[in-house]
Structure formats: C-alpha cells, structure tokens
N, C-alpha and C positions, 0 to 999 in steps of 0.2 A: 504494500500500500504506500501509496506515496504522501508526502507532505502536503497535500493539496487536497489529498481524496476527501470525501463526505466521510465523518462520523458518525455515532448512532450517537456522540454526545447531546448533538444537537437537537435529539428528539424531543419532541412537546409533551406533556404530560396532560393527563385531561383537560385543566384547566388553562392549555395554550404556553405555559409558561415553559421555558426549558430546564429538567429537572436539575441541574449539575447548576444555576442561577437563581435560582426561585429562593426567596428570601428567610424561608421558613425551613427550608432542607436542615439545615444544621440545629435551629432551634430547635425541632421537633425530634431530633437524635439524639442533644445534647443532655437529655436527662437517664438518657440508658447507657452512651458513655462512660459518663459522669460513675458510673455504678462500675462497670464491665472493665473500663481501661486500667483503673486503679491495681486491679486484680490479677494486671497480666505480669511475666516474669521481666518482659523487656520495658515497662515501665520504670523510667528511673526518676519520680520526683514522690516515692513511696515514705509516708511519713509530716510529708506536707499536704495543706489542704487545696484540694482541686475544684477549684471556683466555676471553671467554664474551658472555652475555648471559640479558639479565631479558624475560622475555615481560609485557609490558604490555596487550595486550587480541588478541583472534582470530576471527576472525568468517568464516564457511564460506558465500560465497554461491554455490557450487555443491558438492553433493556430493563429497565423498574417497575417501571408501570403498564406493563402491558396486562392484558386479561385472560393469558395462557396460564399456562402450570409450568410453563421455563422459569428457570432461577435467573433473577437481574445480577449484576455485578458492578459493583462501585467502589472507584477507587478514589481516596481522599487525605489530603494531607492538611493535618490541622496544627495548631500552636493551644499547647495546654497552659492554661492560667491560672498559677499556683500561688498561695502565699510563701513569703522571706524566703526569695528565692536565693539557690548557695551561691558564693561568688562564681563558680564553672559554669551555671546554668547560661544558655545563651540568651543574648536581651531579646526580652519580651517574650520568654519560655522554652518551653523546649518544644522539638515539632515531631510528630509523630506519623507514620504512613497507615493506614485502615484501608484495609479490602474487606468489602461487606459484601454478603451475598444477600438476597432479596426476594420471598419469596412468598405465597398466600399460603402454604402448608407445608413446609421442609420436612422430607420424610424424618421417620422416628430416628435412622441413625445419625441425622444433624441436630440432635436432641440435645446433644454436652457443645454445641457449638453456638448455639442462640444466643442473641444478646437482648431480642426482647422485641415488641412490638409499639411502633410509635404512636401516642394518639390524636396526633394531629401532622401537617405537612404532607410534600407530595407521597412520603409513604406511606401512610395513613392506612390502621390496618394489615400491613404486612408483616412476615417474620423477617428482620434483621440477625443477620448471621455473622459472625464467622468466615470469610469465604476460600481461608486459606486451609482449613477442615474437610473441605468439600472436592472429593475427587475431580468429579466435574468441572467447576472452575478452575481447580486445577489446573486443570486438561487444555482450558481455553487459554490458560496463562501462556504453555508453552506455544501453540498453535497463534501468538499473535508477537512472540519472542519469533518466529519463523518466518514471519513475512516482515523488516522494516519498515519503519515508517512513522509516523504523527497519527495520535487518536487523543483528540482531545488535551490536555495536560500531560499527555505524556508522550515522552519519543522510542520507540522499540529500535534498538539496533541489532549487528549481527555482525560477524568475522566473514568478510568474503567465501574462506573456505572453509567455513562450518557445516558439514553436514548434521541438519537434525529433522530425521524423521516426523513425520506425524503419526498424530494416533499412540504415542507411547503411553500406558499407564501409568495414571498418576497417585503418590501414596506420601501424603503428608507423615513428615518425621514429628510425633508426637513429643517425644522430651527436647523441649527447648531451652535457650537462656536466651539473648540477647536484640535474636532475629527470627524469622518461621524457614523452615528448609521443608523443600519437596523434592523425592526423587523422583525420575522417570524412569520406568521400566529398568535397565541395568546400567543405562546410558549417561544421565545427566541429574545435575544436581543444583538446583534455583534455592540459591538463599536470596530472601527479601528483607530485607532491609527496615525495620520498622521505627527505631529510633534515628529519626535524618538530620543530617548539617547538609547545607549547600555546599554545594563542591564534590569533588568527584570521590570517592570511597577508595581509601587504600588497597580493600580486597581486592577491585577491580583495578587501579593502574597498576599495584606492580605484578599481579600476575603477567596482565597484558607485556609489559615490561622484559620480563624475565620469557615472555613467547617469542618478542623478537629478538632476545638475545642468546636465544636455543637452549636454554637451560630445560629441562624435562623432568627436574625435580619440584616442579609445580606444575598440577593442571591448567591448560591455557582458557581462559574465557572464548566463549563459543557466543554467546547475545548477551545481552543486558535490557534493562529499561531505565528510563532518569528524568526527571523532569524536562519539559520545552523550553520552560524559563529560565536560563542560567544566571547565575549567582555573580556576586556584587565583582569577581574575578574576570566573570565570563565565562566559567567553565558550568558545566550544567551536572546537575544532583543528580547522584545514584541512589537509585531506588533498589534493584535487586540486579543481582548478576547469575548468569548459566554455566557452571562449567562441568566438564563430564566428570563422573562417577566412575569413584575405583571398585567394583564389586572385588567382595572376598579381600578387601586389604584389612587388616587389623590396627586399631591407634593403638600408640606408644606406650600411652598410660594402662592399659588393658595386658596388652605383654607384656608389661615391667613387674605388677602386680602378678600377673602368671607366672614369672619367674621365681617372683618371692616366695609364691607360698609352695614353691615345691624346690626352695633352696637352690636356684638352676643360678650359673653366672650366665650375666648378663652385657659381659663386659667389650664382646664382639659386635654385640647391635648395637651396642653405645659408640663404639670404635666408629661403625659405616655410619651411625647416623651424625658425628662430627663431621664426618667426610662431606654426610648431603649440607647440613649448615652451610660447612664453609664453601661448597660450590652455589649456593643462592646468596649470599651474601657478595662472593666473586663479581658469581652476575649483573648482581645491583649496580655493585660499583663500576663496572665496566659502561652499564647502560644510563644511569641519572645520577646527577650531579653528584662529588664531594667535597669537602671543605676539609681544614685542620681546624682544631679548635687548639685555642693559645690562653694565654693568661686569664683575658677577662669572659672567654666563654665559660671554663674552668671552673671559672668563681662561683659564676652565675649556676652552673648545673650543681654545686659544691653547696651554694646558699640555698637553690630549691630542695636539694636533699634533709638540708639541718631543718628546712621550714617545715616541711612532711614528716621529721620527726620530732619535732616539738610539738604539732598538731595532733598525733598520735599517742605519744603518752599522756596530752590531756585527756583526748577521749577513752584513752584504754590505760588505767591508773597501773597494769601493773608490769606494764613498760618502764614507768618511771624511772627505779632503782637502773637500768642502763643505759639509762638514757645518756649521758657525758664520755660513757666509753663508744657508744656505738657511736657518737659523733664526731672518733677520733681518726673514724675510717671517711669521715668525708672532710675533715681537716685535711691529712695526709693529701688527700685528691689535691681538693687545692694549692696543698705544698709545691706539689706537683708541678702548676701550670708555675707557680713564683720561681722555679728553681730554670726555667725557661724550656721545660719539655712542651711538648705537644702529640695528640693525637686528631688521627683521620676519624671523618666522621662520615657517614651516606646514613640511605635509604636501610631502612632493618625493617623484620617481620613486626617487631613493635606488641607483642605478645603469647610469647613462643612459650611451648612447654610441650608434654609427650603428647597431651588432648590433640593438639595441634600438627600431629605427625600421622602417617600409613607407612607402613610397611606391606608387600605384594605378599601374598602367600606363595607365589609362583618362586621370584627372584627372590625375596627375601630385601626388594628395593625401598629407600626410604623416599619418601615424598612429604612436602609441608604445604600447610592448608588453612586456611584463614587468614590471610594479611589484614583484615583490618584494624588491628590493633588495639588496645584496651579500650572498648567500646565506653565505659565510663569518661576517659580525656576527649577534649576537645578536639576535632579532625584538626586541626591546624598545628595543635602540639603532635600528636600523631601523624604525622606526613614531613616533621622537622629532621634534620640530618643528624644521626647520632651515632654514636662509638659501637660497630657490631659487636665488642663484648657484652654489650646490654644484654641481646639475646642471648649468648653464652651464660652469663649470671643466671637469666632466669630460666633456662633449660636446668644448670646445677641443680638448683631450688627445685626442679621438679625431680628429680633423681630421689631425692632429700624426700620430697613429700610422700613420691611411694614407698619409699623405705619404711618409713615411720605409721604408715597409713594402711601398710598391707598386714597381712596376719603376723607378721615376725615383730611387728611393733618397736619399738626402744631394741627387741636384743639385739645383742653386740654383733651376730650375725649381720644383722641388717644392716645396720650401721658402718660395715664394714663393705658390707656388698653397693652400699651408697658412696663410699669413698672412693672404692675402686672404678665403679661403673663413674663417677664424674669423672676422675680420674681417664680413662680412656675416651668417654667421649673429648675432652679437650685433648689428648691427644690425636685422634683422629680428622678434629680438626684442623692441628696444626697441619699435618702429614696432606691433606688438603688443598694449601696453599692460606689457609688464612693465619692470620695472627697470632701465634701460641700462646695462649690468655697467661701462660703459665709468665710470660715476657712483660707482663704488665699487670703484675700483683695490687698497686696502687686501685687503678680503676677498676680490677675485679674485685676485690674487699667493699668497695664502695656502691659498688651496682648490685652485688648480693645484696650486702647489709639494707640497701634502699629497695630492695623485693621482699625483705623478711619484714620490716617495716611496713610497708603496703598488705603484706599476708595479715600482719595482725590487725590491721583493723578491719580488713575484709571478714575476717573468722570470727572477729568479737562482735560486729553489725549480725553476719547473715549464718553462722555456723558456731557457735560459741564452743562445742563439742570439740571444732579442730583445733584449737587456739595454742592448744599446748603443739604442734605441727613447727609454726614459725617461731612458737617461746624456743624453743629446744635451738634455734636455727640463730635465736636472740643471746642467747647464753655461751652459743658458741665463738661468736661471733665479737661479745661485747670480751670475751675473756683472752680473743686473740691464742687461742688454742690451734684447733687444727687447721691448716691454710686452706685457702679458697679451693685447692685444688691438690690432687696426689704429683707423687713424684712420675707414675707410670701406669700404665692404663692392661697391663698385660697379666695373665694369669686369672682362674679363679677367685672368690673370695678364700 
C-alpha cells in the first residue's frame, strides 16, 4: 500500500463523524483505562495517581463500528497524566501504545483479555479488548507489516529482502514485562512496543546496524511499524519491530540454572559466549560512531554513579553501612580520568545478561536479543556512547545471580562455579578481539558495583525475597575481596 492509498481510518461512524476524531473517543474509554492500564506489567508510573490522559494520535486498521461480528482494531497512542511526576518521567507524562480490539460479543476465550464496555462515545456498547490476546488481530498485525506503507498514524515498513509469508499463525507470548511479543508460526517474532519515546528504538537501529555490518550474532529486522509523525529530531517513533525466531534455541539464564542444579561446569558456554559479546560489540564499533571519554566525561559518569548510590541507600536503609566503601570504587574511576587515562566508548546492548542470550540447540551458537536497553532510562540516555565493559559488568552480575538463585544457593560450590564461569566468559572475550576487562580493573569494579546498586533497589521495590542476591554482591564488593574477575576461565569448578 502506498502512502497515498485510502484508509479505513477515515471511515465514518454512524453519526458521520470519523471515528479515530470524534471528540468523545477517548473520553468514553478513558474510565476503563483508567482501571485496566494501571494493572498492566509494562506500566511504569505504578504507585502514582493516574488522573486521565491526552490522546496523541489513532488510527482504525480495522473497522469499529461496523454491524458485523468482525472484531475492529484500534490503535492509539496516548500520554498518561499522573500526579508528582519522578524527575525521569518525560514532560507532560509518559506515553503509552494501546491496540484495542473491538467487538459486540468476543468469544469466551477473549474473556481474560477484556477491558470493559464503554457507555457512551462512538463505541458505545461494544467489548473493548485487549487486541494483542487475540490470535486474529494478530494475524492482521503481520499481514499489514507485509505490505508497506501509511495507514492512518502509522507507517508499516519492511527490508527489501525480507521474505514473510502470509497466513503464518499467530500465538501471543503470555508472560511478559516491558512490551507484548507475538510469535508466528516458527518464523518470526513482533515485539511491540508499549511504553514509547519518540525517536527510533535501540532494539530496532542496532540490530539493523549490526545486519549491515554482517555480524549474524543478532537476528536482522525483517519490518517494523513507527509513527508518521517524527519526532522533534526528525527521526520517527518505533512502535514494534519483526524479526525472525530462533525455534529450539535455549536462553542463557535457563542453561546456567540447568547447569547448576546438576553440578555441570559451565565454563565453555561462558568461554563462546564472550566470544559472541565481543564480536557484536566489534561490530558496533566498526559501524556507528565512537568517542574517548577523558577527564571530564569520567567525572561526570563517576558523579552519576555516587548520585544513584546515595539515592539508594536512602531508599533501601540497609545499604547504608556500605555505602562510603562502595563509593570508593567510583572514586578510583574518577582517579582514573585525573591521572590523564582514557577510555573508548560506542554503541552497547545497554542491558545484557543471560535472559538476553540463545544459544542453537543444533551449533551450540550464541546469539543476543533485545537491544533496547533498560526500558526504565530515558531513550536518549540509552542510545548515548558508552564503555563496552558496561555490558561485561553486567553479564558478570548475571553469572552471580544464577549462582546464588539456582538450587546450590550460597554453597561454596556455587560460588565457585560463579567465579570460574565469569572468569572464562571474560576470557573468551578477550580471545575475541575485545578489550580484556581483566586490563581495566578500574572501570570494571565501578560498573559492577553500579549494577549491584541498581539490583538493590530493583529487589527491594518489586522482589524483596531477592534482595539478599545483590547484598551478597554488596559485601563483596564494599570489602574489596575477591576481584571483579578470575585469573582464568579454564577447567571445571
């Protein structure tokens, strides 16, 4: 479809008016919302009061109002309007994506997907859905990723030479956090995007990125969708991206864990999975910008570090007692930049850990998956140029957390199998071509210690149960014991 073609946006609704305009669309939604939004996992203003919301753009790619037994489809981007909003919150709220499906009797298995029936406006009388629940729209989702083009507020793209079928089955992934994912048949995998910043979505450029720089330790984006209207840059918002499905791969976190509880070393996946790090990392660099960061960058990342743990031991009181030692690791840092060093900085995954890894059942190959990076920070901190041992630190840290999380818990076994296994994954990297994190003890002491920071308040907020996870990673840490990393990555535990 081309940019020019007719719409069904522009359909009239009984009363003449066009439904995706009509005044009342949003008001008459806005108190089932109001209920249902709150409630979702990727809602991030939980805890504040949710007053209302501003309709930012609407676009009807199927029918609402019609007097069939077809489901409508409506997609809407709105700005939620919260009270004492946090300093991160972007001005004037945060903005959220809503696919509603729309319908006069949703059969019984769209039962847990409802959000309610409005009693007034042009949908008046309908059930209100859910429509990322709903095989069916689904279905339509991919089949309009297949054709580009403009429909309404939004623009559908596609990769030249992407082959994607139609008619693949569609089968929403139930457990989510951040965003809604749908698979197709064995093919392809559409994450949407539900919490939006303008501007383009890291998941989507650096995969794209790393496609034209033949790297194949990331799946390449096959379509997307993103707003018509671009952003105050000029570049235009990512709404959801497609890119194909690894059937039969295994994540990281799930074999680490497998490992554990049947005492297996772990220490050769760790090995090849430095290897995949440091060749997507390679690639970054070779393909978008990098910079050195010098004295007063240094400072700067050195000073946001102390601020995010002064912020944390207030809210999590029993931080406190370490707090002056663990700030001695981002002293140092700084020392660092004063003493006239510097480090390179690019493009990084921006929140790496094993969740975020496959391995092939076939090869035994790693792959990394999510670039969008800690969906909590701002896209713009998120897309900034930073030290690839960030991602090193915080893959560590996940080594760390299955250790401690799997059935071997605290024993020394574990603890040893966590040593070793970091241990080789930074070797593997090095052997790689990247940076041997082991060469820059400074910044890795700092970038750990600023992930175990960030773990405790994450644990103390939304899992209080893990808490003792990053204490354990806090004590180690604040007491300057065992180093960021092993001498060697080889051998058994």
């Amino acid at each position: 479809m081309s940019d020019t073609a007719p719409t069904r946006a522009t359909r009239n609704t009984p009363d003449h008016r066009p439904l995706v305009t009509a005044p009342d669309l949003l008001s008459s939604l806005a108190p089932l919302l109001a209920e249902w939004v709150p409630r979702q996992r990727w809602f991030a203003g939980k805890g504040r009061l949710l007053t209302g919301f501003t309709l930012l753009s609407a676009t009807e790619l199927l029918p609402c109002t019609g007097d069939g037994t077809s489901p409508g489809l409506l997609q809407l981007l709105v700005r939620a309007q919260q009270s004492s909003p946090p300093s991160r919150t972007p001005a004037g709220g945060d903005r959220y994506q809503l696919l509603l499906g729309v319908h006069p009797a949703p059969p019984p298995q769209l039962a847990r997907a409802v959000i309610g029936r409005p009693g007034g406006g042009p949908l008046r009388g309908r059930v209100v859905y859910d429509a990322l629940l709903d095989n069916r729209l689904c279905g339509l989702l991919l089949e309009r990723l297949r054709v580009p083009g403009r429909l309404g507020a939004l623009r559908f793209c596609r990769e030249p030479d992407a082959d994607i079928p139609s008619g693949l089955p569609a089968r929403p992934i139930a457990v989510e956090q951040s965003n809604s994912s749908i698979v197709y048949g064995d093919s392809f995998i559409l994450k949407v995007f539900r919490r939006i910043e303008p501007g383009i979505n890291p998941d989507l450029e650096l995969p794209r990125a790393l496609a034209d720089a033949k790297c194949a330790r990331v799946p390449a984006p096959a379509a997307w969708f993103e707003s018509a209207v671009a952003a105050e840059n000029g570049e235009a918002t990512t709404l959801g991206v497609l890119q194909p499905f690894l059937p039969g791969s295994a994540d990281g976190w799930q074999l680490a864990l497998n490992a554990l509880a049947v005492r297996a070393d772990f220490t050769g996946s760790a090995r090849a999975l430095g290897h995949a790090t440091a060749e997507v990392h390679t690639a970054l660099a070779q393909t978008l910008p990098t910079t050195e960061l010098r004295r007063p960058q240094l400072d700067v990342i050195a000073a946001q570090m102390i601020e995010r743990l002064e912020a944390t031991a207030r809210a999590v009181p029993v931080l406190q007692p370490y707090r002056a030692r663990l700030r001695t690791a981002f002293d140092a840092l700084a020392a660092v930049g004063h003493d006239g060093r510097s480090w390179a900085a690019q493009r990084i995954h921006g929140d790496l850990h094993l969740g975020q890894t496959l391995r092939s059942a076939d090869e035994g190959r790693w792959s990394l998956i999510d670039f969008e990076g800690e969906p909590a920070r701002p896209l713009a901190e998120r897309r900034k140029l930073q030290p690839a041992v960030r991602d090193v630190a915080a893959m560590l840290r996940s080594f760390d957390y299955a250790a401690r999380s799997g059935p071997a818990g605290a024993d020394p076994w574990a603890l040893e199998w966590a040593r070793r296994t970091r241990a080789a994954y930074c070797l593997g990297y090095a052997e790689a071509g990247g940076l041997d994190p082991r060469s820059a003890p400074e910044l890795m002491r700092a970038y750990e210690t600023d992930k175990a920071v960030y773990e405790v308040l994450y644990e103390a907020r939304h899992r209080p149960d893990w808490l003792s996870v990053p204490m354990a990673a806090v004590r180690r840490l604040a007491a300057g014991g065992e180093p960021a990393v092993g001498v060697d990555g080889t051998g058994p535990p």
